[in-house]
C-alpha positions as CSV (number, residue, x, y, z in Angstrom):
1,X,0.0,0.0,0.0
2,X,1.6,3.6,-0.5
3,X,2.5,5.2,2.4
4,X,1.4,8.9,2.7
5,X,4.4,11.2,3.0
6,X,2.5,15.0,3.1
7,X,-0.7,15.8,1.1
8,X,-0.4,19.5,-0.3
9,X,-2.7,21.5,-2.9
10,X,-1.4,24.8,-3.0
11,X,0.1,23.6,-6.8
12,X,-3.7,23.7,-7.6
13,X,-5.0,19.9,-7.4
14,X,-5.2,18.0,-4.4
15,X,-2.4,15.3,-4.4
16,X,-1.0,12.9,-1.9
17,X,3.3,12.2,-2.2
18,X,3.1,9.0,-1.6
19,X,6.4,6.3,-1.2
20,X,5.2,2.7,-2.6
21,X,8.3,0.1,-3.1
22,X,11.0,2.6,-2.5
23,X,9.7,4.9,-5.2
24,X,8.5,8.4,-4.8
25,X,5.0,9.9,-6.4
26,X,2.5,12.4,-6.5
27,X,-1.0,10.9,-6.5
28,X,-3.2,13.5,-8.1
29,X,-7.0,13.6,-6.9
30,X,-9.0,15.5,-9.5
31,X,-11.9,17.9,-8.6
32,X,-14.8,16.4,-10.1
33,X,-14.3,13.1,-10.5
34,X,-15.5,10.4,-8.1
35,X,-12.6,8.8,-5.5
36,X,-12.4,6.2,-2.8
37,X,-9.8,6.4,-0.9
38,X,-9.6,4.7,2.4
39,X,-6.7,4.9,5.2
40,X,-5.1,2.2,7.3
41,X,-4.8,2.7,11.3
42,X,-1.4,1.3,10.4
43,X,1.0,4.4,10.9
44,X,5.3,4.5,10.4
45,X,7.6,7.2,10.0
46,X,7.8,9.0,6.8
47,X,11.5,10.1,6.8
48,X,12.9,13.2,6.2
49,X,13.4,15.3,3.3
50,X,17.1,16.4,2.0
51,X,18.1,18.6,-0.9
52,X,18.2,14.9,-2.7
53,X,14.5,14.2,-1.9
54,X,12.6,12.5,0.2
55,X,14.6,9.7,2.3
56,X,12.9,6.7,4.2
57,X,13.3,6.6,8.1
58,X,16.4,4.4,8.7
59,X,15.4,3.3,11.9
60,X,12.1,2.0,10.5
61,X,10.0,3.8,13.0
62,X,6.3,2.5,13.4
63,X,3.4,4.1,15.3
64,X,4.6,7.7,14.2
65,X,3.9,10.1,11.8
66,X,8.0,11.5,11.9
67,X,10.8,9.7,14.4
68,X,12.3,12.4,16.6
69,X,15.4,11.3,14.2
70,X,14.0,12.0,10.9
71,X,12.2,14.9,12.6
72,X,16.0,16.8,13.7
73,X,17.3,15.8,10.1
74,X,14.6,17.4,7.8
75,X,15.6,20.3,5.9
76,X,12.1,21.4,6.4
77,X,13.6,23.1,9.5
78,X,15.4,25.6,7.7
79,X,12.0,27.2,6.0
80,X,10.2,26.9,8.8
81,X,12.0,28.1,11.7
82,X,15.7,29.3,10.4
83,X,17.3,26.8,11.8
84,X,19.7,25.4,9.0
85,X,21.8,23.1,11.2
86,X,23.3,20.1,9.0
87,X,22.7,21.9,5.8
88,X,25.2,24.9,5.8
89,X,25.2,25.1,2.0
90,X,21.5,25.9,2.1
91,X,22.2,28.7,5.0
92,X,25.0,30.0,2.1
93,X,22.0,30.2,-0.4
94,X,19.7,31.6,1.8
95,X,21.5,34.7,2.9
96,X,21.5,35.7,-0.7
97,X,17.6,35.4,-0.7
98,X,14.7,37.8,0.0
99,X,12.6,37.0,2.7
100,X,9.2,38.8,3.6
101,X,7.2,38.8,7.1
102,X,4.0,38.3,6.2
103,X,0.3,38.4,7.8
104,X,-2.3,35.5,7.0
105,X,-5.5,35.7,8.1
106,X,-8.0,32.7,8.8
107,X,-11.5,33.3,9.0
108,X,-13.1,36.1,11.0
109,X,-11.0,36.0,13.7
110,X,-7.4,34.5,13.2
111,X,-4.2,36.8,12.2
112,X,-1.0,34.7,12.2
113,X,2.6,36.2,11.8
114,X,5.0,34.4,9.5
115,X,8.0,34.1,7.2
116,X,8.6,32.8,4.0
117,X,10.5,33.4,0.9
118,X,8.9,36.2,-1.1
119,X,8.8,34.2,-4.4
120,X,7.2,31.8,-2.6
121,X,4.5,34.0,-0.7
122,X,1.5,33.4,-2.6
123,X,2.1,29.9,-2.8
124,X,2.8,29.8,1.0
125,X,-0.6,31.3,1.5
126,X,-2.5,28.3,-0.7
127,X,-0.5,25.9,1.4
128,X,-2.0,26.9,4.3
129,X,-5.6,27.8,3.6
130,X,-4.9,31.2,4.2
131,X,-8.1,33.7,3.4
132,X,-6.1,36.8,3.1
133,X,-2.4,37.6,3.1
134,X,0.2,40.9,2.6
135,X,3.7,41.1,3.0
136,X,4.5,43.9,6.0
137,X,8.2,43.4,5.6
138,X,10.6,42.2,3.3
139,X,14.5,41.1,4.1
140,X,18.3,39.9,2.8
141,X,18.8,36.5,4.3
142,X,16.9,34.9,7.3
143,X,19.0,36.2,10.1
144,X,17.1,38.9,11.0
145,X,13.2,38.0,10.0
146,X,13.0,35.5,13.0
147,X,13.4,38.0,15.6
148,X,10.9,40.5,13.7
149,X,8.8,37.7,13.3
150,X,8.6,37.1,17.3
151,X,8.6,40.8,18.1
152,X,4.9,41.7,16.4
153,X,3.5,38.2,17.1
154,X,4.6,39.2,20.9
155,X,3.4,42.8,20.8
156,X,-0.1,42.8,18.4
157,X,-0.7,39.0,19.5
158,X,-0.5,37.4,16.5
159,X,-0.4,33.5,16.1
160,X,2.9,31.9,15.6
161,X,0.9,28.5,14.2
162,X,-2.9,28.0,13.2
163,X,-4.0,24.1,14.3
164,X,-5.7,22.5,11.6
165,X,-9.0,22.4,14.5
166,X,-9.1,25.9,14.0
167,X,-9.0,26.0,11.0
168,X,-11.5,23.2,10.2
169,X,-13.6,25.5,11.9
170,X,-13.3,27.8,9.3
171,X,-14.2,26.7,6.3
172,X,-17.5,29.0,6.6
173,X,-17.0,32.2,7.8
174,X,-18.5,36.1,6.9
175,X,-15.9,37.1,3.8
176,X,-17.2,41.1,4.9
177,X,-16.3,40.8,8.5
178,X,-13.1,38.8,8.1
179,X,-11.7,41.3,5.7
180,X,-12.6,44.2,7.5
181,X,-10.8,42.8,10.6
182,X,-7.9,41.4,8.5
183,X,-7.6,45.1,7.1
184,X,-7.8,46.6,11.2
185,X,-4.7,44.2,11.9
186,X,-2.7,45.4,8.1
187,X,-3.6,48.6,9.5
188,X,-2.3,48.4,13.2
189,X,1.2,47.3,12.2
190,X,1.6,49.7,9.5
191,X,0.5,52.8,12.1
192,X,2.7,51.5,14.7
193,X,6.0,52.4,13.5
194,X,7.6,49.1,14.7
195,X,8.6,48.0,10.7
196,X,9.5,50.5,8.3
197,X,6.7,52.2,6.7
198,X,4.7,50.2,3.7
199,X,2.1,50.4,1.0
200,X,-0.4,47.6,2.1
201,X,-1.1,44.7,-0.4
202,X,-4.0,42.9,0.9
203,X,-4.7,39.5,-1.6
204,X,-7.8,37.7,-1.2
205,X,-6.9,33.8,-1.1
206,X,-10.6,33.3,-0.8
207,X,-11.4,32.5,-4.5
208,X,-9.0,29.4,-4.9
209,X,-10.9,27.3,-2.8
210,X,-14.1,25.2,-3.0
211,X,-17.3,27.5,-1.4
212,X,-18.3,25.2,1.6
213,X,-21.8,25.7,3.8
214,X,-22.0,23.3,6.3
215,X,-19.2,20.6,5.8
216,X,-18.9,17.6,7.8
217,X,-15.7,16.4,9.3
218,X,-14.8,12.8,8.3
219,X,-11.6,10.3,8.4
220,X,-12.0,8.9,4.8
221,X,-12.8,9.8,1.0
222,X,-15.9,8.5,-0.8
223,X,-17.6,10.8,-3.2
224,X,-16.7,13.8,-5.3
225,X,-13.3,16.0,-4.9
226,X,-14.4,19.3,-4.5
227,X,-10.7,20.4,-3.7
228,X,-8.7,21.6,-0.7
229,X,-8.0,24.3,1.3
230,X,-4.2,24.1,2.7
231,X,-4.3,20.4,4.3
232,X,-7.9,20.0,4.2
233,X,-9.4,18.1,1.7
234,X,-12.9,18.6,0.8
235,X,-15.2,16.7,-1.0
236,X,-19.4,16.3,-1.7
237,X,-20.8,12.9,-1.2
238,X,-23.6,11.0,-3.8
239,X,-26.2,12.4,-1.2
240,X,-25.3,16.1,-1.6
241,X,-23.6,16.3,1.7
242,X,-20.2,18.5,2.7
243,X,-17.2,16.7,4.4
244,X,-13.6,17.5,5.7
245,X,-10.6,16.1,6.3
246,X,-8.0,16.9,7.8
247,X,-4.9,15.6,6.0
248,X,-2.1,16.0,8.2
249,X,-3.3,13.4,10.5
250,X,-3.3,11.2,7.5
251,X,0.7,11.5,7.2
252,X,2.2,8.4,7.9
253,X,-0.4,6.5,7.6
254,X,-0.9,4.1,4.5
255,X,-3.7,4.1,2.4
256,X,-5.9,2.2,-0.6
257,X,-7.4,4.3,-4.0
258,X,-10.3,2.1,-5.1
């Protein structure tokens, strides 16, 4: 059975990079079309990822979605939280990059604070379902953007991470109010004086993502891919009805396409 190594959709189509018999694959799921896809409670490590790819767990980990081995050698690190330790070529390329501190909001209600490459921003947003997103600050290399980063999350109480249950709760929301309170936040950094002064960019996310009404939350696929937003795959069942789930507590787990 493949094993499920991340599910992403900010590419456009939902897809699931799967390892089966050593080799690595995207498994597309198209919007529209009818799928069955059912997961096993069986769970193992999915390895780590390196500029060469994705490599398998060498420890053969079961029972967990990433070894706390796998977990320190993922490069992932570096993107995520600056730490570049064990890949000191990719710190060298980095500090030659431009990096942006972004806001993303979620809903009504959510505002988180986060970094990312700037050619990468819009796709950074699809990856995580954001709603609305702007770049407040843009910078040469990642040494730097980390502490910015912490400084407004700690001083406006923006969210360093959104949990996917937040975000499940989410997927219907009042597009007026949550753009008017996105906007407030946008607004309240630029007027504070703690980043240099910018010209706000506000991009609705909104529009790339199915319209739900009242979705349900399940732990399998049967039924018609509507598509995803971020990790959250979202599809309409023969009976009409709206369900949810949540991806990233599929990783690691294997799994059957009927």
């Amino acid at each position: 059975m493949p094993h499920l190594l991340r599910f992403y959709s900010g590419e456009g189509k939902p897809t699931l990079l799967s390892r089966q018999d050593g080799e690595v694959a995207p498994v597309e799921l198209e919007p529209g079309k009818q799928e069955d896809v059912d997961f096993s409670e069986k769970k193992a490590c999915i390895g780590y990822r390196a500029p060469e790819g994705y490599l398998p767990c060498v420890n053969k980990a079961i029972n967990v979605s990433q070894c706390p081995a796998c977990n320190y050698l993922d490069m992932s690190k570096a993107y995520t939280v600056g730490d570049f330790s064990g890949y000191p070529s990719l710190y060298e390329e980095a500090k030659k990059e431009e990096y942006c501190l972004y806001l993303a909001g979620f809903g009504e209600d959510i505002i988180k604070c986060g970094v990312t490459r700037k050619e990468r921003f819009e796709m950074r947003m699809r990856e995580q379902g954001a709603d609305f997103g702007c770049i407040v600050a843009t910078y040469t290399g990642p040494d730097e953007i980390y502490q910015s980063e912490h400084a407004l999350q700690y001083k406006f109480n923006f969210n360093n991470a959104v949990r996917m249950a937040e975000k499940m709760r989410r997927l219907v929301f009042d597009k007026n109010t949550a753009r008017e309170n996105y906007s407030s936040a946008v607004e309240l950094v630029r007027s504070s004086g703690v980043l240099p002064d910018f010209i706000p960019n506000i991009i609705d996310f909104s529009g790339h993502y199915p319209r739900m009404t009242s979705p349900n939350l399940t732990y399998s696929v049967i039924g018609e891919i509507l598509g995803a937003k971020g990790e959250i795959l979202l599809f309409r069942s023969q009976g009409g009805r709206e369900f949810a789930v949540n991806m990233r507590t599929k990783t690691g787990h294997f799994f059957e396409r009927k």
